[in-house]
C-alpha positions in Angstrom: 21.3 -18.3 11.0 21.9 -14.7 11.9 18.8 -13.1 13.1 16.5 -11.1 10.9 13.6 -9.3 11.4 10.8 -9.3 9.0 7.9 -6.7 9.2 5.0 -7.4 6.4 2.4 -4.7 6.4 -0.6 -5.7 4.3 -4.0 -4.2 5.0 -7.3 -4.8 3.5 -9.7 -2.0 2.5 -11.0 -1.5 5.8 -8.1 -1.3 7.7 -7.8 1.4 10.2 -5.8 4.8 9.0 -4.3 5.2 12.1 -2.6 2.1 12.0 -1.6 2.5 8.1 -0.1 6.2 8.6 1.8 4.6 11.9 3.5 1.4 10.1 4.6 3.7 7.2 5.6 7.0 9.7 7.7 4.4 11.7 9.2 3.3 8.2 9.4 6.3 7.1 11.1 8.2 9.5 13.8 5.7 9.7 14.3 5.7 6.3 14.8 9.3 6.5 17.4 9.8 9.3 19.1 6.5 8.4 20.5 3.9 11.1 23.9 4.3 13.0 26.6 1.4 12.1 27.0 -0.8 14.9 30.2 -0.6 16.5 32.6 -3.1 18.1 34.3 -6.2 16.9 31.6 -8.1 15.8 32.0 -12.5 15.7 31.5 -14.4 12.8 33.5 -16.2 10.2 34.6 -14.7 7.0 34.2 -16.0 3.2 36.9 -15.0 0.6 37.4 -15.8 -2.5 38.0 -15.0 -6.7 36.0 -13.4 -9.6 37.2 -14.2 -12.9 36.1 -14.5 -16.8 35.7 -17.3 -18.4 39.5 -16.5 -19.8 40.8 -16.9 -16.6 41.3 -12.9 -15.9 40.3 -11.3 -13.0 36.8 -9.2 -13.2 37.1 -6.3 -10.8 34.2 -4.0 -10.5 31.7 -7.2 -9.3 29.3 -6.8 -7.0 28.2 -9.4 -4.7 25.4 -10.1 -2.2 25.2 -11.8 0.7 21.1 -13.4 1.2 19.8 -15.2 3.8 17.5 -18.0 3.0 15.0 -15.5 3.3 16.2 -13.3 0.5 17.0 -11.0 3.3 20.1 -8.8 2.2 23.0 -9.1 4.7 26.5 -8.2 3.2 27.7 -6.1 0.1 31.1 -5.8 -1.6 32.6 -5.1 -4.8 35.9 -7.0 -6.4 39.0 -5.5 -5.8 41.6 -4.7 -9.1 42.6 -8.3 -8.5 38.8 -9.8 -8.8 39.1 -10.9 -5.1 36.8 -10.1 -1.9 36.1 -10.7 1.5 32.5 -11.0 2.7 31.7 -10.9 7.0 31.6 -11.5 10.0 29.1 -14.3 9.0 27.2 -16.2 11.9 27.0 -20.0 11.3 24.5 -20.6 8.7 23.5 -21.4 5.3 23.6 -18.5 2.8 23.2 -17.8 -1.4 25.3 -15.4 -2.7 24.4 -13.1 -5.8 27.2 -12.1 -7.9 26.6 -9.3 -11.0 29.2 -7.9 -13.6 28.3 -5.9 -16.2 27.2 -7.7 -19.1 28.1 -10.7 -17.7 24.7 -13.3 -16.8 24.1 -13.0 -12.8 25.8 -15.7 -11.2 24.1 -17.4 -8.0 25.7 -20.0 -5.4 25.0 -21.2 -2.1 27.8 -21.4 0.8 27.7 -22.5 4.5 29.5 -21.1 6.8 30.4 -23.3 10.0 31.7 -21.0 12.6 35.5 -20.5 10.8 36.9 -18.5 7.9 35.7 -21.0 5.2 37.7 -22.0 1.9 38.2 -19.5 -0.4 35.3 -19.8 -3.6 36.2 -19.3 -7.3 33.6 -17.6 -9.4 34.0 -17.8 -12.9 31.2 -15.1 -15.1 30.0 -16.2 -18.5 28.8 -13.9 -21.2 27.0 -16.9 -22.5 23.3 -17.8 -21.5 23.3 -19.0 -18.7 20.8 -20.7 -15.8 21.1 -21.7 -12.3 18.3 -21.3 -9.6 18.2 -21.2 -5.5 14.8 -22.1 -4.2 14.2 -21.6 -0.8 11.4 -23.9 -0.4 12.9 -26.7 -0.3 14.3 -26.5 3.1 12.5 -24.2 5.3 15.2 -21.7 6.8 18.6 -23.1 4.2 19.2 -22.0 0.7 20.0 -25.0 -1.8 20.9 -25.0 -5.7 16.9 -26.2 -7.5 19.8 -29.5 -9.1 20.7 -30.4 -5.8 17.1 -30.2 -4.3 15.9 -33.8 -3.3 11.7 -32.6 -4.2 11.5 -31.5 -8.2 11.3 -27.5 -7.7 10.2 -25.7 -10.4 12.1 -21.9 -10.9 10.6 -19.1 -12.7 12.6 -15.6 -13.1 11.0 -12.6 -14.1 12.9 -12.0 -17.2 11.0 -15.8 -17.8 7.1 -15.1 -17.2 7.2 -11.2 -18.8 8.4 -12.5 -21.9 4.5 -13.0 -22.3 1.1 -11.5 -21.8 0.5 -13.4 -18.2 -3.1 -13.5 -17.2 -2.4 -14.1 -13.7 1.3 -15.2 -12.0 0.4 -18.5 -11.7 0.4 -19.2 -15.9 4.1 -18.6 -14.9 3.8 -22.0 -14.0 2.3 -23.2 -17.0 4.2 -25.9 -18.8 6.8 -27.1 -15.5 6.8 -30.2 -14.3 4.1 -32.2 -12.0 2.1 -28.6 -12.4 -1.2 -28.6 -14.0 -2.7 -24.8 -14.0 -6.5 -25.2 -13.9 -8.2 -22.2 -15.0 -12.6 -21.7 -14.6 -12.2 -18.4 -15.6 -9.8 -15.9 -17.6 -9.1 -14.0 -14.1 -8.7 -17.0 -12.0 -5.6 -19.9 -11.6 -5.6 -22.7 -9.0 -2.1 -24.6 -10.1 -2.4 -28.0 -9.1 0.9 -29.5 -7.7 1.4 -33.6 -7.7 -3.1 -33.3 -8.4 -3.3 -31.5 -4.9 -4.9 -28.2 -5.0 -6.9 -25.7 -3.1 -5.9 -25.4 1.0 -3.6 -28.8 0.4 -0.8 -26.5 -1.6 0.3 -23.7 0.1 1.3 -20.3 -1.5 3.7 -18.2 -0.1 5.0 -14.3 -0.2 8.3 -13.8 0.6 7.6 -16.7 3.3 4.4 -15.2 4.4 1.7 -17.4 4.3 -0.9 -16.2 1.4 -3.6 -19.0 2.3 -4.4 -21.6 5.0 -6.1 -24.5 5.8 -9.4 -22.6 6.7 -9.3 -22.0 2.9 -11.8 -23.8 0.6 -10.9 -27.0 -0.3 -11.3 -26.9 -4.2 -9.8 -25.0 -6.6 -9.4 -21.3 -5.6 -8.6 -18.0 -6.6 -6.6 -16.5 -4.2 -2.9 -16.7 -6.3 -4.2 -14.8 -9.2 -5.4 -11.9 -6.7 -0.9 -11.3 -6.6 -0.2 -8.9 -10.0 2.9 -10.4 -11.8 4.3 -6.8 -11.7 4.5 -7.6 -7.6 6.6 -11.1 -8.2 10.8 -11.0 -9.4 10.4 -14.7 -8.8 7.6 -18.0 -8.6 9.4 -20.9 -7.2 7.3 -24.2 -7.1 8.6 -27.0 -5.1 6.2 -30.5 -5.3 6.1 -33.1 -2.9 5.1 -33.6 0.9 7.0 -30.3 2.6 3.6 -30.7 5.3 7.0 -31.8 7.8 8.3 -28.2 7.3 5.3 -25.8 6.6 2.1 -27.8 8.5 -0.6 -30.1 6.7 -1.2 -27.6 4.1 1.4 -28.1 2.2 0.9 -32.3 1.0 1.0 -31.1 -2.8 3.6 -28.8 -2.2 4.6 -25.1 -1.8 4.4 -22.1 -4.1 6.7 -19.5 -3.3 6.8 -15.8 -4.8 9.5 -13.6 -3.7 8.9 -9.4 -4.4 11.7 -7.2 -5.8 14.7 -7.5 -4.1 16.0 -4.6 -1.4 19.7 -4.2 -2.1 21.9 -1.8 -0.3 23.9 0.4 -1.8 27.8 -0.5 -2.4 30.5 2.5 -3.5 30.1 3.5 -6.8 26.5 2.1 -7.4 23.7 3.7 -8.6 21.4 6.4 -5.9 18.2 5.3 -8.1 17.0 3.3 -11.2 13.6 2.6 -12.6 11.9 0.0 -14.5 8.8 0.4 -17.1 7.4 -2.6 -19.0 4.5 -2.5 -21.3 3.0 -5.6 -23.3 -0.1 -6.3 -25.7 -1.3 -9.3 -26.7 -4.3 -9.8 -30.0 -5.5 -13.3 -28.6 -7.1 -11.8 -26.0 -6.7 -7.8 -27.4 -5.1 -7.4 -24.3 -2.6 -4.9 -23.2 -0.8 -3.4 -19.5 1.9 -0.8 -18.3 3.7 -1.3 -15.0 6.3 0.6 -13.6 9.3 0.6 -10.5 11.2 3.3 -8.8 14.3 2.3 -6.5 15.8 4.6 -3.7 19.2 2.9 -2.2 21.5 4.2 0.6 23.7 2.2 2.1 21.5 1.5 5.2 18.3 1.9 3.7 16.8 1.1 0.5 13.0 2.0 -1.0 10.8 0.5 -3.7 7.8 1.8 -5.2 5.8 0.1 -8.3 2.4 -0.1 -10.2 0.7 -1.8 -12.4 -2.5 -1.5 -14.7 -4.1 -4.8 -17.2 -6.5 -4.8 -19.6 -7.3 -8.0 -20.6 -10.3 -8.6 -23.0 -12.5 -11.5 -23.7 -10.7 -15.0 -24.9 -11.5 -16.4 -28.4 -11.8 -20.1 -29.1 -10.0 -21.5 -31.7 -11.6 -20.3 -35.1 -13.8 -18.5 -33.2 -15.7 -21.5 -31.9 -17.1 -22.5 -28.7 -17.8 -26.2 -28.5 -19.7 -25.5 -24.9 -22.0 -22.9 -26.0 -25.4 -23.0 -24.4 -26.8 -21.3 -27.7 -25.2 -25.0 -29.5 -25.7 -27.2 -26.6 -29.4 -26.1 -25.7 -31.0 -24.4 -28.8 -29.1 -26.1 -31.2 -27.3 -23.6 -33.3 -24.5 -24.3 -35.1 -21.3 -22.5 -34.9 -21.6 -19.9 -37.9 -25.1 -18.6 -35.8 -23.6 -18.5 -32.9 -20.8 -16.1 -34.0 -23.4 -14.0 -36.1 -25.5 -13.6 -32.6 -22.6 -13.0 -30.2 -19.3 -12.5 -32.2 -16.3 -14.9 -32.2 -15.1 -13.9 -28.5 -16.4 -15.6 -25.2 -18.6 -12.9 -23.7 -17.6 -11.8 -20.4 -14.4 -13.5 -20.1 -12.0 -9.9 -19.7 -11.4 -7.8 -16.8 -9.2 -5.7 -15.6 -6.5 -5.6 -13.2 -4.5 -2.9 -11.0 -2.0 -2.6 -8.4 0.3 -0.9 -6.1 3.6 -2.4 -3.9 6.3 -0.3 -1.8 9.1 -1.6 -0.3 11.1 0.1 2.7 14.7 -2.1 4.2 16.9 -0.5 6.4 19.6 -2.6 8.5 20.8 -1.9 12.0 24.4 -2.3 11.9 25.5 -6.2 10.2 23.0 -8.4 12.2 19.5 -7.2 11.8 17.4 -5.7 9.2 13.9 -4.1 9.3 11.8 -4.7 6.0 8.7 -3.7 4.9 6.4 -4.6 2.4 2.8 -3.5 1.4 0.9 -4.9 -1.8 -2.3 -4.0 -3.2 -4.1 -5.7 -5.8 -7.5 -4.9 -7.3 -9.2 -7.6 -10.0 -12.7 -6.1 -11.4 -14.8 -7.7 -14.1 -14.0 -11.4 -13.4 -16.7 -13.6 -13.8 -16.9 -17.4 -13.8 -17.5 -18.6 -17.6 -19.3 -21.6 -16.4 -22.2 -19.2 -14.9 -22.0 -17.7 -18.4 -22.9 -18.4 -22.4 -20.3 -21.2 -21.5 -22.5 -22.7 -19.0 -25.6 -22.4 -17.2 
């Protein structure tokens, strides 16, 4: 695999300033003056191949991207008048490749590349709906398609999970196979993953572990503290992966991957922006987030935030079954509603955060990322220490 270099820069509220305004200066400045191409014939093998419609025509205009199994962006290119192109040098290594056409659906594929030019691939674009997924869970360090995985991995775009009012990224996982999301609380998700949870599934960040076996055993909070504004993609693979990522890992591995870094090819766009509001009346809640991306062709910079407001849950009809007002004083369900209301008290909070992203590559072998998230729940509180309770 060619070698990357990944810088992570997450610091907690009591993190020195010094070392904050130092990560980001460093970032920074290199953003700002840019990084000279490298020079010289560089080794590596090259990948060619075709972009056409689904009428057989060639699609010029494509863009295409090169990942590591990292997500880490190496090479860009665009189709020729002809729909062909030529992607390298490429060291020996496994690789996904992102393809994107105009209105055409994103097309993803894996390739390998063993050390020559490698046979020339034939991309066809549909204007149909289409899925296909690459997880990078499944083997630590390769990229593989999610129907070619041997462990059942579960894929989750974000077009897929802010189609609804999420309470925490985790309910992205709501409904996939061999995943159970176990919930004590509104603000609070502990997905269990082949009926392992807590420090035996382990939850990832763009391959950075979020939690470790010094974690509590049970079911845990620590997934829900990511905002779903801060995840492009929730990949769940089940099954023993303890071989690849270490005993904490026997249920499995939850991987969430932040907003992709691409480079800048000729003719793209210098910036774009995203802004995404929702509302939902079960829980009267609503949120706002928002994205801003900087590319250059050697350096590329993301800035987003977010902002929930989620309100207290109501039972169905307006009923709570577990009420300690029915359960230890014996009212019945019209009482209980005329003392409290039809809403489980104390069930909403809030939730806010901020992410930036900084990339820049030295020349076609390395690349310097940066990534800093901040997320801020306030208002949770367990419902079993509650009316729901006690």
């Amino acid at each position: 695999m060619p070698p990357a270099i990944h810088l992570r820069a997450a610091f907690v509220n009591n993190a020195p300033m010094r070392l904050r305004a130092l990560a980001f200066g460093v970032v920074l400045a290199v953003l700002l003056h840019g990084v000279p191409a490298a020079h010289g014939q560089e080794a590596g093998a090259w990948q060619q191949g075709l972009v056409l419609d689904e009428s057989g025509s060639a699609l010029p205009g494509a863009r295409l991207t090169v990942r590591s199994a990292q997500g880490t962006p190496l090479r860009d290119a665009t189709t020729g008048g002809d729909g062909t192109f030529a992607l390298g040098p490429l060291p020996p290594g496994s690789y996904s490749l992102h393809v994107s056409a105009g209105q055409f659906e994103e097309h993803r594929l894996t390739f390998t590349v063993r050390g020559q030019d490698g046979p020339p691939l034939r991309i066809v674009m549909r204007l149909a709906p289409f899925e296909d997924g690459v997880t990078v869970t499944a083997a630590r360090g390769t990229s593989a398609r999610v129907d070619r995985a041997a462990p059942i991995v579960t894929v989750r775009e974000a077009d897929d999970f802010r189609r609804r009012a999420l309470p925490t990224i985790g309910h992205a996982l709501e409904g996939a196979t061999g995943v159970m999301v176990q919930q004590s609380t509104h603000g609070q998700v502990s997905p269990f993953l082949r009926g392992l949870t807590g420090y035996q599934v382990l939850n990832l960040v763009d391959g950075v572990r979020l939690n470790n076996t010094t974690f509590r055993s049970g079911p845990n909070q620590y997934l829900a503290w990511v905002d779903p504004g801060q995840a492009q993609r929730v990949e769940a693979m089940l099954g023993p992966a303890s071989a690849q990522f270490g005993s904490d890992a026997l249920g499995g591995t939850i991987q969430l991957l932040t907003p992709e870094a691409s480079f800048r090819v000729d003719g793209g766009p210098l910036a774009t922006g995203v802004a995404n509001l929702f509302a939902a009346s079960a829980d009267q809640s609503w949120g706002a987030e928002a994205g801003l991306v900087l590319r250059g062709r050697n350096a590329t910079g993301i800035v987003g935030a977010s902002r929930r407001e989620l309100g207290d849950l109501r039972g169905g009809a307006g009923r709570d079954s577990h009420h300690v007002l029915r359960r230890l004083f014996g009212l019945d369900d019209e009482q209980v509603e005329g003392v409290l209301g039809d809403r489980q008290v104390g069930t909403g909070f809030t939730q806010s955060s901020v992410h930036a992203k900084m990339a820049t590559r030295f020349g076609s072998r390395q690349n310097l990322t940066a990534w800093y998230q901040r997320s801020e729940q306030e208002g949770v509180q367990g419902y079993k220490d509650l009316w729901g309770g006690l």
